[in-house]
BAKOLRO-646704 format. One record per residue: x negated, y negated, z of N, C-alpha, C in turn; residue number from 1. Coordinates in Angstrom, 1 decimal, always signed. Layout:
X,Y,Z,X,Y,Z,X,Y,Z,NUM .
...
***
This chain:
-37.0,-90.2,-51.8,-37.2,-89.8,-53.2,-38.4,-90.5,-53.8,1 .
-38.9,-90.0,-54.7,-40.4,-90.7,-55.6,-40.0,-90.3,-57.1,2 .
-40.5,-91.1,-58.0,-40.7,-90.5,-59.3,-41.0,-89.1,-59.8,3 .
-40.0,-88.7,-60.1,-40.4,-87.6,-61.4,-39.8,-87.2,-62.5,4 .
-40.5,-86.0,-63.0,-39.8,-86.2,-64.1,-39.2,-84.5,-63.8,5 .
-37.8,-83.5,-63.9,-37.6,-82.4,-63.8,-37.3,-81.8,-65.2,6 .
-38.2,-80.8,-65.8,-37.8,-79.9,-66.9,-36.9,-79.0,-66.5,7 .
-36.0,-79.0,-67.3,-34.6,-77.4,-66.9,-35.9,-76.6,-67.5,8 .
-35.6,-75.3,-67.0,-36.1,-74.0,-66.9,-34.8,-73.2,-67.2,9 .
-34.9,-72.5,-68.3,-33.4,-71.8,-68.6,-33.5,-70.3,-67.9,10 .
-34.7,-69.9,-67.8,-35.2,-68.6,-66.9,-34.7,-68.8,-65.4,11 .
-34.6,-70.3,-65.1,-34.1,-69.9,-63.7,-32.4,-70.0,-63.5,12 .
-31.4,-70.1,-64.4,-30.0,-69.4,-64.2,-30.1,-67.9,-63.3,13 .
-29.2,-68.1,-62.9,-28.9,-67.0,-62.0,-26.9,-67.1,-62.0,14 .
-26.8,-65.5,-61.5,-25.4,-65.1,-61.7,-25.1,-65.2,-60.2,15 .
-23.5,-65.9,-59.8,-23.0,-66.1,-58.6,-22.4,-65.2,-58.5,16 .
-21.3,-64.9,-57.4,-20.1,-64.3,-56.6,-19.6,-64.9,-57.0,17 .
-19.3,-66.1,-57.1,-18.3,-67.1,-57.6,-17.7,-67.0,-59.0,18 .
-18.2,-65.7,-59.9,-18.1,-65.7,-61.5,-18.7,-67.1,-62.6,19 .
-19.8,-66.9,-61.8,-19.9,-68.3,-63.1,-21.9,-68.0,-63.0,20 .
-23.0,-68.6,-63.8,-23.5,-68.8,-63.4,-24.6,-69.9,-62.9,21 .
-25.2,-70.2,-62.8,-25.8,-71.8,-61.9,-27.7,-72.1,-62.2,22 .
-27.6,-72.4,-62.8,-29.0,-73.3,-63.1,-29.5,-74.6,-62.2,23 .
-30.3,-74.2,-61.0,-30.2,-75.7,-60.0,-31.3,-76.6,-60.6,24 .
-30.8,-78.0,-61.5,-31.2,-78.7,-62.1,-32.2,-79.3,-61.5,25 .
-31.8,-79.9,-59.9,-32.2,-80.7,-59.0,-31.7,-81.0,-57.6,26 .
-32.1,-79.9,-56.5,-31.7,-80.0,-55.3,-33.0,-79.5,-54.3,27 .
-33.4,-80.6,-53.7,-34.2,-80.6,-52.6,-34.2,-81.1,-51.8,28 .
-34.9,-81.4,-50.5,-34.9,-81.8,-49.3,-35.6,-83.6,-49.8,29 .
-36.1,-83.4,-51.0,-37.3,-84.7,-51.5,-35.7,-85.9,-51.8,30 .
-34.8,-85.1,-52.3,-33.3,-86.1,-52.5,-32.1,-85.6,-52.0,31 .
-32.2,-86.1,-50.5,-31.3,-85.0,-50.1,-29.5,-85.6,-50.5,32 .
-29.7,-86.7,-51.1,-28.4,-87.6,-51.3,-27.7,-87.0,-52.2,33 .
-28.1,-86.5,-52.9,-27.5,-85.7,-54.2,-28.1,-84.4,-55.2,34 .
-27.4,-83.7,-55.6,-28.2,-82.4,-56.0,-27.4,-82.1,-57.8,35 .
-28.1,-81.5,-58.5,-27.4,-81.6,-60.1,-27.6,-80.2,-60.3,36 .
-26.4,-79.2,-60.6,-26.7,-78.3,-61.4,-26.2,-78.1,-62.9,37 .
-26.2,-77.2,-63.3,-26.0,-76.4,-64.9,-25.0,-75.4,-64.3,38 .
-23.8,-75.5,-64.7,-23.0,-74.1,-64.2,-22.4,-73.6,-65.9,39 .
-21.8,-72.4,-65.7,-21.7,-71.9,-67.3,-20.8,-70.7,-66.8,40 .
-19.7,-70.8,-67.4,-18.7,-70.1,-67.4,-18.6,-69.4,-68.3,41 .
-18.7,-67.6,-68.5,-18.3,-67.1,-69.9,-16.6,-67.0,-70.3,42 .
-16.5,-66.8,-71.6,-14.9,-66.6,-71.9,-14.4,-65.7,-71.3,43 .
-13.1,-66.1,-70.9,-11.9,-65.6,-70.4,-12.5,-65.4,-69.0,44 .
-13.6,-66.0,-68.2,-13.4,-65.7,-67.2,-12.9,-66.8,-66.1,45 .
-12.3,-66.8,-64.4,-11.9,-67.9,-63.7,-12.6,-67.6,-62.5,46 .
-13.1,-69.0,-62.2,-14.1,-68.8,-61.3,-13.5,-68.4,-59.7,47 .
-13.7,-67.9,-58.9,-13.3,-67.8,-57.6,-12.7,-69.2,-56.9,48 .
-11.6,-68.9,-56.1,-11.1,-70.5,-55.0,-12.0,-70.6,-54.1,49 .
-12.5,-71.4,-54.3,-13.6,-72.0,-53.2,-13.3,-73.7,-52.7,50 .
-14.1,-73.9,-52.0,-14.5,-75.2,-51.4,-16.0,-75.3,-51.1,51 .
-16.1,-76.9,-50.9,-17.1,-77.1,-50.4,-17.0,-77.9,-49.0,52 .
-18.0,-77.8,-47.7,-17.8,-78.4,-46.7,-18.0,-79.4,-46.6,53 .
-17.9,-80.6,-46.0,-18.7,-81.8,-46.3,-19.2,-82.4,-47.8,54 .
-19.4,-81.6,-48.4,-19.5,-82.2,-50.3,-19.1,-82.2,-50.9,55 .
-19.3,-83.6,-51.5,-18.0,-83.9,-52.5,-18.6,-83.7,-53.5,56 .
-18.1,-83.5,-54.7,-18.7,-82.7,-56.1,-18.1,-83.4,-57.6,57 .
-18.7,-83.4,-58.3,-18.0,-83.5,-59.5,-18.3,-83.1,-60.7,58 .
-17.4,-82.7,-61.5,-17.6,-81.8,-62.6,-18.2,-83.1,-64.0,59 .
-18.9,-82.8,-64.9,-18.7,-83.0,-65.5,-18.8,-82.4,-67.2,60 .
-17.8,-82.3,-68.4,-17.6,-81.0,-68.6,-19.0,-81.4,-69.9,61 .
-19.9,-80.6,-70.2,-20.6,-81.0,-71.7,-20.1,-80.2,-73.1,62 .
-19.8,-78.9,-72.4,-19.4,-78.3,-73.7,-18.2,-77.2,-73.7,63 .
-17.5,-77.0,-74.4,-16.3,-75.6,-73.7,-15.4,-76.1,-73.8,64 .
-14.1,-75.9,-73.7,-12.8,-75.5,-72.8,-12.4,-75.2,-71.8,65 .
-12.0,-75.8,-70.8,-11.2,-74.7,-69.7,-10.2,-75.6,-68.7,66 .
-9.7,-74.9,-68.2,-8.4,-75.3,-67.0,-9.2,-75.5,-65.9,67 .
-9.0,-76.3,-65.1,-9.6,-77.0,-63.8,-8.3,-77.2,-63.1,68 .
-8.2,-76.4,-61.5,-7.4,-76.3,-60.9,-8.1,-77.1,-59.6,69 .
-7.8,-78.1,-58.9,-8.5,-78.9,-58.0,-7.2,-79.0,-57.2,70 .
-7.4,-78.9,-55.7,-6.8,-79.3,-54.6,-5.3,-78.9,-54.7,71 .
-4.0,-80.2,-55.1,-2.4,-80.0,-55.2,-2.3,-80.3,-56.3,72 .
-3.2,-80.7,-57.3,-3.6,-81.4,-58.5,-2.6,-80.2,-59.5,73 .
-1.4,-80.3,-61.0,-1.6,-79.1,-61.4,-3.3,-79.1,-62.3,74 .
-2.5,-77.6,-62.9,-3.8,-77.5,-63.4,-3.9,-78.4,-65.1,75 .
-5.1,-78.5,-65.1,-5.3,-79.6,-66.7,-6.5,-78.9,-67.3,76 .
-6.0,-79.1,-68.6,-6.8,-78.5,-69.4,-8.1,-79.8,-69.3,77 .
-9.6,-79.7,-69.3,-10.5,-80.4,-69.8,-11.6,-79.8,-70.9,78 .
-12.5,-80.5,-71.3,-13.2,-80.3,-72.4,-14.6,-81.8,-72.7,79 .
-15.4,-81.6,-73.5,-16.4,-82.6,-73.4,-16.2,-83.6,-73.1,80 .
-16.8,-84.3,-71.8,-17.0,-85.9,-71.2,-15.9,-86.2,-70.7,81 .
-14.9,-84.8,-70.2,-14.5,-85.1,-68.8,-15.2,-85.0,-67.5,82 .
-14.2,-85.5,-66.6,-14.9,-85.9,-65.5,-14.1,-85.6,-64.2,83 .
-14.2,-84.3,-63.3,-13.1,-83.6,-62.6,-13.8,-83.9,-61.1,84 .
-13.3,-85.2,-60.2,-13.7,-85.6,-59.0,-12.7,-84.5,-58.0,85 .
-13.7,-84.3,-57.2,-13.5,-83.3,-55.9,-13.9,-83.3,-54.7,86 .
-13.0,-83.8,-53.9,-13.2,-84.3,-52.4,-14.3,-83.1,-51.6,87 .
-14.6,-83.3,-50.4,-15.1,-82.5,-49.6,-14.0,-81.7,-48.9,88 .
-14.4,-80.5,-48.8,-13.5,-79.5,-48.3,-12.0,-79.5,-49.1,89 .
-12.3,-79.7,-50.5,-11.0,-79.3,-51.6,-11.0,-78.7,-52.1,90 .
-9.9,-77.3,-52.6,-10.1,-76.2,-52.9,-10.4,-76.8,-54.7,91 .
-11.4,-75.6,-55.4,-11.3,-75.7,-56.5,-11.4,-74.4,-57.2,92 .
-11.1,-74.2,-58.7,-11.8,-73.3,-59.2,-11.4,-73.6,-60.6,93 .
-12.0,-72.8,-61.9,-11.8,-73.0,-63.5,-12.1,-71.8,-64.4,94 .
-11.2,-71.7,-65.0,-11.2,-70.8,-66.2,-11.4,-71.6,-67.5,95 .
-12.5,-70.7,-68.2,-12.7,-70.4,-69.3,-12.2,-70.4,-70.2,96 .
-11.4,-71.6,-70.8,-10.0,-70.9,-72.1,-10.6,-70.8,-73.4,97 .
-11.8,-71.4,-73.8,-12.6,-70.9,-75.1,-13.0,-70.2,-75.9,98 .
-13.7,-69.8,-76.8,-14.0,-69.4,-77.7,-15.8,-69.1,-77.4,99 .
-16.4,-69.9,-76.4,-17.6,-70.7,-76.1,-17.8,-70.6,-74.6,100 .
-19.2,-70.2,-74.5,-19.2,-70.4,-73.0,-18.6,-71.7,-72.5,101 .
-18.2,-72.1,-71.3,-18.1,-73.3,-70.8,-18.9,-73.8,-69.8,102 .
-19.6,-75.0,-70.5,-20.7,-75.7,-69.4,-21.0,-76.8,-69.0,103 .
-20.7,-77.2,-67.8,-20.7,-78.4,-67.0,-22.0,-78.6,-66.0,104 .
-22.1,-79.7,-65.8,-23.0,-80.3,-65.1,-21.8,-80.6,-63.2,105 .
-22.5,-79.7,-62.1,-21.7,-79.8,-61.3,-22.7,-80.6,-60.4,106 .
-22.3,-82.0,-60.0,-23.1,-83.2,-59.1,-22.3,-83.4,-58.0,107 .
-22.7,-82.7,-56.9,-22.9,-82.9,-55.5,-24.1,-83.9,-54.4,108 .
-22.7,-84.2,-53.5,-23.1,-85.3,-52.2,-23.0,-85.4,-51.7,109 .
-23.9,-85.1,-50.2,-25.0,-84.9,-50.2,-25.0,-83.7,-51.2,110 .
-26.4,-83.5,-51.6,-26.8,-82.3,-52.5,-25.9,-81.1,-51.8,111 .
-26.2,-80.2,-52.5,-25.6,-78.7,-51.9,-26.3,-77.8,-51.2,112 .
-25.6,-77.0,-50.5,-26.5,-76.3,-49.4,-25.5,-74.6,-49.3,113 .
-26.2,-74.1,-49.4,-24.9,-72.3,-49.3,-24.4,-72.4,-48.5,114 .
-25.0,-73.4,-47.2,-23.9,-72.9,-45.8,-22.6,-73.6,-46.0,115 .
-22.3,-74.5,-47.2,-21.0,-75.8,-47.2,-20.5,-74.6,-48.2,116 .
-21.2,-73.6,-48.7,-19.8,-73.1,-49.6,-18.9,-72.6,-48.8,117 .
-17.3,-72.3,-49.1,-16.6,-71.1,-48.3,-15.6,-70.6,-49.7,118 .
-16.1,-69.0,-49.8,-14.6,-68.4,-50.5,-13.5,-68.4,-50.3,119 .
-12.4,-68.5,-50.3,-11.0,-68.9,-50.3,-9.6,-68.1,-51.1,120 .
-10.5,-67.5,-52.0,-10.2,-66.6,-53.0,-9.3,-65.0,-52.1,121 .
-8.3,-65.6,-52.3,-7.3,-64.2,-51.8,-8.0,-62.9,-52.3,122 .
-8.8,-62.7,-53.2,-8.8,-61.3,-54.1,-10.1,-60.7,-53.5,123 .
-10.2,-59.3,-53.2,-11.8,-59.1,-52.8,-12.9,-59.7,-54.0,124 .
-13.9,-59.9,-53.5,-15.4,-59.9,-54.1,-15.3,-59.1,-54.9,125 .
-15.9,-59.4,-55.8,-16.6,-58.2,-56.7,-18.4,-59.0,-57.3,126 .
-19.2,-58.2,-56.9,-20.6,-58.1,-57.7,-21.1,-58.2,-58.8,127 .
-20.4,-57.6,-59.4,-20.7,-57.2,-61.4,-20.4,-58.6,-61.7,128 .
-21.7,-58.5,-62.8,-21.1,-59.5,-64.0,-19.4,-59.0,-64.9,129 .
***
C-alpha cells in the first residue's frame, strides 16, 4: 500500500442481487488486506442470506435502523455506531426497519472479491430493484 487520498464518487453506487446497494469505497489489489464499502439498504427491504468465504466482515451502522441476523446469533435490532462482527464463511443478512435508507460501512479481510460471495438464500433470485 502507498499514500492516498480516495474521494467517494456517489455515481459509482450500483444495485446488487443481494437487495441492497454497494458503493466500493476502497478495494484493490494496491491493499489487498482490507477493502471498505458504502452499502444502503432501502425501507422495508431484507437483504438476501449470504456468506462470505474466507472473509471476515464488519458492519458498521452510520445511519438507519435495521435488524441484523448473523450466524446462531438472534436477531438485534442496530442503529448509529454499531458494530456487527462476522466471521468468515457466517451466514448473514439485514432488514431495513426505518423510516430512512439504512447505511453502513461494510469492512472486509482480506478485501473482497465476488468469488468469496455465496447466496444461501432459500428463495429464488429476483433482478428488479
Amino acid at each position: 500500500m502507498h499514500e492516498e487520498i480516495r474521494h467517494m464518487v456517489p455515481d459509482a453506487e450500483f444495485y446488487t442481487p443481494e437487495r441492497c446497494f454497494i458503493n466500493e469505497l476502497s478495494n484493490s489489489d494496491a491493499d489487498p488486506e482490507v477493502s471498505i464499502a458504502q452499502a444502503r439498504i432501502v425501507v422495508g427491504v431484507t437483504t438476501r442470506w449470504h456468506r462470505l468465504n474466507g472473509i471476515a466482515e464488519r458492519y458498521v451502522v452510520l445511519s438507519g435502523s435495521g435488524r441484523v441476523e448473523v450466524g446462531n446469533l438472534a436477531a438485534q435490532t442496530v442503529g448509529p455506531g454499531d458494530v456487527v462482527l462476522i466471521p468468515p464463511g457466517c451466514r448473514q443478512r439485514m432488514t431495513n426497519l426505518g423510516e430512512e435508507d439504512l447505511i453502513f460501512l461494510a469492512i472486509c479481510s482480506p478485501r473482497f472479491r465476488p468469488d468469496a460471495y455465496e447466496d444461501i438464500d432459500p428463495e429464488p433470485m429476483q433482478l428488479n430493484v
